[in-house]
C-alpha positions as CSV (number, residue, x, y, z in Angstrom):
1,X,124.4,87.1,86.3
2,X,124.3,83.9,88.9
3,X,127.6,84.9,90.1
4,X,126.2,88.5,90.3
5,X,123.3,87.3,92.7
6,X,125.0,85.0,94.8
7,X,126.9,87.7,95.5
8,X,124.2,90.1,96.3
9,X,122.3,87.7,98.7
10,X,125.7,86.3,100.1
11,X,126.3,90.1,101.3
12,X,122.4,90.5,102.6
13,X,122.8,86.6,104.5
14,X,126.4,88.4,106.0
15,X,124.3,91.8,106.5
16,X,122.0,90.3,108.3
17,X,124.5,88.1,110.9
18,X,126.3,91.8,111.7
19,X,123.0,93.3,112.5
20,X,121.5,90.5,114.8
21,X,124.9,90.3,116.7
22,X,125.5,94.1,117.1
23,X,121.9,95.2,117.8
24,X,120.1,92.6,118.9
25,X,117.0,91.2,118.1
26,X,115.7,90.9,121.1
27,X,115.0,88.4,124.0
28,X,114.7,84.7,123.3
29,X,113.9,81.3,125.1
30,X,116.9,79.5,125.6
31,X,119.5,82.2,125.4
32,X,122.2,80.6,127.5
33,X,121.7,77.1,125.8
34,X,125.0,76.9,124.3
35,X,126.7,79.5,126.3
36,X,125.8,78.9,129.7
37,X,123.2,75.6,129.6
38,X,123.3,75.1,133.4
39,X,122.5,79.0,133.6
40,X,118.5,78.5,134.7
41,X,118.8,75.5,136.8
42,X,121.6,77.7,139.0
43,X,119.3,79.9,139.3
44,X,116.2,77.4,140.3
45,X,118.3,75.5,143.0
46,X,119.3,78.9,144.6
47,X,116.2,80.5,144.5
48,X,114.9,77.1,146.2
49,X,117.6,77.0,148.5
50,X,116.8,80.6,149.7
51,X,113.0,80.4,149.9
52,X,113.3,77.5,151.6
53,X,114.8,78.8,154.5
54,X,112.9,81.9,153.9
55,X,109.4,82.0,152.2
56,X,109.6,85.7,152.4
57,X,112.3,85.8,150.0
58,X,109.8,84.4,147.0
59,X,107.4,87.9,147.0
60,X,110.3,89.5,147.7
61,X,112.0,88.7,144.4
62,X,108.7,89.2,142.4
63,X,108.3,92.9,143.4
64,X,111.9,93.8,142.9
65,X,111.4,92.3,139.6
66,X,108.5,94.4,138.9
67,X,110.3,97.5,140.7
68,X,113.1,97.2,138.0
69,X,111.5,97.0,134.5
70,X,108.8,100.0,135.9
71,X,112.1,102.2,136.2
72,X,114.7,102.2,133.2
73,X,113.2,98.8,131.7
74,X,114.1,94.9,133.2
75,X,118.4,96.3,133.0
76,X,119.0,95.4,136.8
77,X,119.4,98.7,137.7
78,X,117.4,98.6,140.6
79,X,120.1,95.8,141.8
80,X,123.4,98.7,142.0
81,X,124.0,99.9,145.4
82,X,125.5,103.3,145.9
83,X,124.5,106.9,147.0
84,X,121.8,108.5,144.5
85,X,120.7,104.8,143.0
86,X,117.6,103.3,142.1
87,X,117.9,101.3,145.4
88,X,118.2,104.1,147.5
89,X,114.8,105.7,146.3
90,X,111.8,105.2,148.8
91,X,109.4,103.0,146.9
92,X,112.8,100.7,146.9
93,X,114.0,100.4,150.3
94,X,111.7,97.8,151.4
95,X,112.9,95.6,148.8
96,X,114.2,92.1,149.6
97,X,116.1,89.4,147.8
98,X,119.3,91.2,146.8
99,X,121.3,88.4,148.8
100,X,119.8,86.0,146.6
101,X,120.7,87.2,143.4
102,X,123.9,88.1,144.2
103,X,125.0,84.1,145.5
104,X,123.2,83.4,141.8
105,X,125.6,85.7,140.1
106,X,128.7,84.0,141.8
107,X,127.9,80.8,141.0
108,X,127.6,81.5,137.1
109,X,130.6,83.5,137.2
110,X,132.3,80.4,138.1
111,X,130.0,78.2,135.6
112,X,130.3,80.4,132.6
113,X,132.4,83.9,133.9
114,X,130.6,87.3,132.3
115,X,127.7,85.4,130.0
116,X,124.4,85.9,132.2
117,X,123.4,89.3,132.7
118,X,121.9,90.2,136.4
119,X,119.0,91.6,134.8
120,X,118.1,87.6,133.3
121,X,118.8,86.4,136.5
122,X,115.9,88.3,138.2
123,X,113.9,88.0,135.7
124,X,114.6,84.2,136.4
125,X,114.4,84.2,140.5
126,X,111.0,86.2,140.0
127,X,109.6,82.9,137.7
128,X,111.0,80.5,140.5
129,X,109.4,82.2,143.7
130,X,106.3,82.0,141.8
131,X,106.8,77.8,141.3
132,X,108.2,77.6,144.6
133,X,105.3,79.3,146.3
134,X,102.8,77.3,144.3
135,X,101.8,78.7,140.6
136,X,102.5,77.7,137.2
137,X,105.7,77.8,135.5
138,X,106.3,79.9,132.3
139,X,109.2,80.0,129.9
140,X,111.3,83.4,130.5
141,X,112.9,84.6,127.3
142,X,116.4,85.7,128.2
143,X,119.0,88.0,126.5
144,X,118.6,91.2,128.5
145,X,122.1,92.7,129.5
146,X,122.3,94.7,132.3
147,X,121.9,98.6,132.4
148,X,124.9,101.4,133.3
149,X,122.7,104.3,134.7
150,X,120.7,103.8,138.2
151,X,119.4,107.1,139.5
152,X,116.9,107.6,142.1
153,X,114.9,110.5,140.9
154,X,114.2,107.9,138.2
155,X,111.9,106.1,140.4
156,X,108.9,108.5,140.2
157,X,106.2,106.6,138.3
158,X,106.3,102.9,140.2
159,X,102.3,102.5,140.8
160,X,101.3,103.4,144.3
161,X,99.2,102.0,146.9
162,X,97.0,105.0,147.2
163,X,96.9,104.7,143.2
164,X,93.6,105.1,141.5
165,X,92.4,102.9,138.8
166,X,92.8,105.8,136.1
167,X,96.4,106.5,137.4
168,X,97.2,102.8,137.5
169,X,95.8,102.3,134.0
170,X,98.0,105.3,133.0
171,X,101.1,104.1,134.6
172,X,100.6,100.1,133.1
173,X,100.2,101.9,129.4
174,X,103.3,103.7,129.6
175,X,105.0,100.5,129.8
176,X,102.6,98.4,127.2
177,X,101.0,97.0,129.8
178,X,96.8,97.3,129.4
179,X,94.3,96.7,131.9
180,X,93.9,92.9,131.5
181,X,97.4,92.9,132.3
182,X,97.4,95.3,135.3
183,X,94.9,93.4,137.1
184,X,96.9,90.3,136.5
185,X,99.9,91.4,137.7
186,X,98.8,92.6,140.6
187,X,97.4,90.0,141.8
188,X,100.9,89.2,142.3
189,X,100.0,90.6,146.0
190,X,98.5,86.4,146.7
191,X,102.1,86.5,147.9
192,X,103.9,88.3,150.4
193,X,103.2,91.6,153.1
194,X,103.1,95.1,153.1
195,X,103.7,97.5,156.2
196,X,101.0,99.8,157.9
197,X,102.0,102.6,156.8
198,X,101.0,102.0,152.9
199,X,97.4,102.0,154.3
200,X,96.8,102.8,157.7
201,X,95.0,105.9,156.1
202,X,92.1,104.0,155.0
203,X,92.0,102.5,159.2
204,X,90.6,106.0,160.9
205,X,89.8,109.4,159.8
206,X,89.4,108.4,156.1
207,X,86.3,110.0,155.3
208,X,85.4,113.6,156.1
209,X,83.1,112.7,159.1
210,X,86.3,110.4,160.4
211,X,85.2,106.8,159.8
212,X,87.1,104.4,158.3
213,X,87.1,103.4,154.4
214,X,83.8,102.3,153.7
215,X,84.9,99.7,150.9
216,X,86.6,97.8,153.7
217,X,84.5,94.6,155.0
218,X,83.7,95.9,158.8
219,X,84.9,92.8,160.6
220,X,88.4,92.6,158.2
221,X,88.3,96.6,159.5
222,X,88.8,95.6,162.7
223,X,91.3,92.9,161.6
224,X,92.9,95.5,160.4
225,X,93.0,98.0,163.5
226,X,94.4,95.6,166.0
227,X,97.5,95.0,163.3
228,X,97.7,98.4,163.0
229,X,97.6,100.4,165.9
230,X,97.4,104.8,165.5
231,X,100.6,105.7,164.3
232,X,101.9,102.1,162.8
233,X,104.8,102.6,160.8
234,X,107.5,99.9,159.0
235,X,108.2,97.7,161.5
236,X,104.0,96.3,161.3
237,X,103.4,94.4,158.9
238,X,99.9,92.6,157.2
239,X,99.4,89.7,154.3
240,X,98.1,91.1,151.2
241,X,95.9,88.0,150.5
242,X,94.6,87.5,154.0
243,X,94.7,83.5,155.0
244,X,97.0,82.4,152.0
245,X,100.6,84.9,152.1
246,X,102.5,82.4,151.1
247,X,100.5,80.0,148.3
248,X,100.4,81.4,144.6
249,X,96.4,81.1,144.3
250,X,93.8,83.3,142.8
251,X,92.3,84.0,146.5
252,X,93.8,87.4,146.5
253,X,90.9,88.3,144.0
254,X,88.3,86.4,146.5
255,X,89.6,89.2,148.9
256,X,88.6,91.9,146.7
257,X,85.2,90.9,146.4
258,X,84.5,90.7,149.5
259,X,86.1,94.1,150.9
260,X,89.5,93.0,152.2
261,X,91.5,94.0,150.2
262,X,94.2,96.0,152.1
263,X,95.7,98.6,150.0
264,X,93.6,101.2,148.5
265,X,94.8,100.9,145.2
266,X,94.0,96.8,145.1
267,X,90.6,97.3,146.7
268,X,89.7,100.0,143.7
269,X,90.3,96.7,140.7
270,X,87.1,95.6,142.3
271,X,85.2,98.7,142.9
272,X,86.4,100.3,139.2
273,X,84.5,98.8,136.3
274,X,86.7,98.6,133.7
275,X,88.8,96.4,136.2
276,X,86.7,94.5,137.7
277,X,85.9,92.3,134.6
278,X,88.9,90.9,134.9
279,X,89.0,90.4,138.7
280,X,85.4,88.2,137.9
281,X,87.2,86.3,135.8
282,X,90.2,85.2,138.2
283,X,87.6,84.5,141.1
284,X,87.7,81.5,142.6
285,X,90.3,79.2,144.9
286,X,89.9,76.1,142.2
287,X,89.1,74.7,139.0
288,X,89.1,76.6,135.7
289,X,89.0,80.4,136.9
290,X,91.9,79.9,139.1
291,X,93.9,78.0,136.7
292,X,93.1,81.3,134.7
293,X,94.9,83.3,136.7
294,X,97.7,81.5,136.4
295,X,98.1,80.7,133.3
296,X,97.4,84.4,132.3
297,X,99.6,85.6,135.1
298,X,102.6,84.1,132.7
299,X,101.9,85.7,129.9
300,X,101.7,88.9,131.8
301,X,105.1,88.6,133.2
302,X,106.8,88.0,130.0
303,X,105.5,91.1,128.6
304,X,106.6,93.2,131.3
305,X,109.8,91.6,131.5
306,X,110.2,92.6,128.1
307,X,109.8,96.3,128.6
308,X,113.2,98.4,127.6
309,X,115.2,95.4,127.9
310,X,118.7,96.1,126.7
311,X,120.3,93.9,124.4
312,X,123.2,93.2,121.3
313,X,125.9,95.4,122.7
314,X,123.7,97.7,124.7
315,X,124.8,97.9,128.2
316,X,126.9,95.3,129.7
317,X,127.1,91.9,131.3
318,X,128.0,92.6,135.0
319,X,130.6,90.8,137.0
320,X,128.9,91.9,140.1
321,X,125.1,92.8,140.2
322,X,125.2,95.5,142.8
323,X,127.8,97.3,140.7
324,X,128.7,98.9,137.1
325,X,131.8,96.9,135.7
């Protein structure tokens, strides 16, 4: 009878081994701790080596984070190159940082050849911009393994910056995400630029009488105007969090307040009600409220870069992150 059930729960114990390596159970702190130890600090130095020669690169690598798990889940598809990818879709081709990632791939495929997966290395580089550009660090659970499918007429429902609230809201829930979360993560936009064209609608002929969007403060309006002369298009470019693009602070929600907010769909978290709650509670440059926002940012990132992630023997651990093995 002992025999009988050592037997039974040997079998479960050996069960249970077979279907955590096969299908996964998901992604984990400290993945690479055995495999690959060095694997984050490879990516931290080159992330830092990047930024600092570039602070552009940090929001850069932040949004094409948030550009891949929105489309297929956190796989790294938005990383393959090629006609018909992800990459060539329009929402994409203003992204920035692929150089960055890829010298982070070569590097651990000489530390630890075909162990970290692209898609954990982005999800990696977007945690470091945010340190390197001033906010709180968060532990990033790693695992994912990279996807084999990258199609652009996959990358219809990335939010938009003429987004409402409602469409935003709908958007964020397909994904998990709720509204506490959407307002976080989007206040992602304390770092970085966006071109005129995302918003020079809201700059002349807006309303039906041809003014200007009347939720913009009047003398930001005309900020806004000389940036953006009629007809801007790619090449002009505005902060998102005007007077602090490049620190990680909770300012960008300051902005919203008080009507400068530059695209339409940031500007509507403060003027929405179910969204503005949560913008009140990230006001605020110092102290408590804008450690907040920080600390909440965090947690919002690892649940989005948890959404669809691929892992056990799904997919595949790329040699190159621009292309399928």
């Amino acid at each position: 009878m002992e025999a009988t059930l050592f037997k039974v729960v040997f079998l479960l114990l050996v069960f249970n081994i077979i279907n955590t390596v096969v299908h996964g159970q998901g992604t984990r702190v400290g993945f690479y701790s055995s495999t690959c130890p060095k694997a984050e600090s490879i990516v931290k130095s080159t992330v830092a080596s990047h930024v600092n020669s570039d602070s552009t690169v940090a929001p850069g690598l932040l949004r094409m984070h948030f550009h891949d798990c929105f489309v297929q889940g956190c796989d790294a598809s938005v990383l393959v190159a090629g006609s018909g990818t992800e990459r060539t879709a329009f929402p994409n081709l203003g992204l920035r940082g692929y150089e960055v990632i890829d010298d982070a791939k070569t590097q651990l495929e000489t530390a630890c050849p075909g162990v970290v997966s692209c898609a954990d290395i982005l999800a990696l580089a977007a945690r470091d911009s945010v340190v390197l550009s001033g906010g709180l660090s968060w532990q990033v659970p790693t695992g994912r393994r990279d996807g084999r499918v990258s199609q652009a007429s996959d990358v219809n429902n990335l939010p938009g910056p003429g987004d409402s609230v409602d469409v935003q809201k709908q958007k964020f829930a397909a994904k998990g995400l709720n509204t506490q979360d959407l307002v976080t993560l989007v206040g992602g936009h304390t770092i970085g630029t966006t071109a005129c064209q995302f918003f020079s609608n809201r700059l002349r002929n807006f309303t039906t009488n041809g003014a200007a969007d009347p939720s913009i403060d009047p003398s930001f309006l005309s900020q806004l105007q000389t940036l953006c002369p009629q007809n801007s298009g790619a090449t002009n470019r505005v902060a998102l969090d005007n007077g602090s693009q490049n620190k990680f602070d909770s300012s960008y929600y300051v902005n919203l307040k008080n009507g400068r907010g530059v695209l339409q769909s940031d500007q509507a978290l403060w003027n929405d009600a179910s969204t503005k709650t949560f913008v009140q509670r990230y006001l605020g440059l110092r102290g408590l409220l804008g450690l907040t926002f920080n600390v909440e940012f965090g947690k919002s990132m690892v649940k989005m870069s948890n959404i669809g992630v691929k892992t056990g023997v799904d997919g595949e651990i790329r040699k190159i992150c621009s292309s399928f093995n």
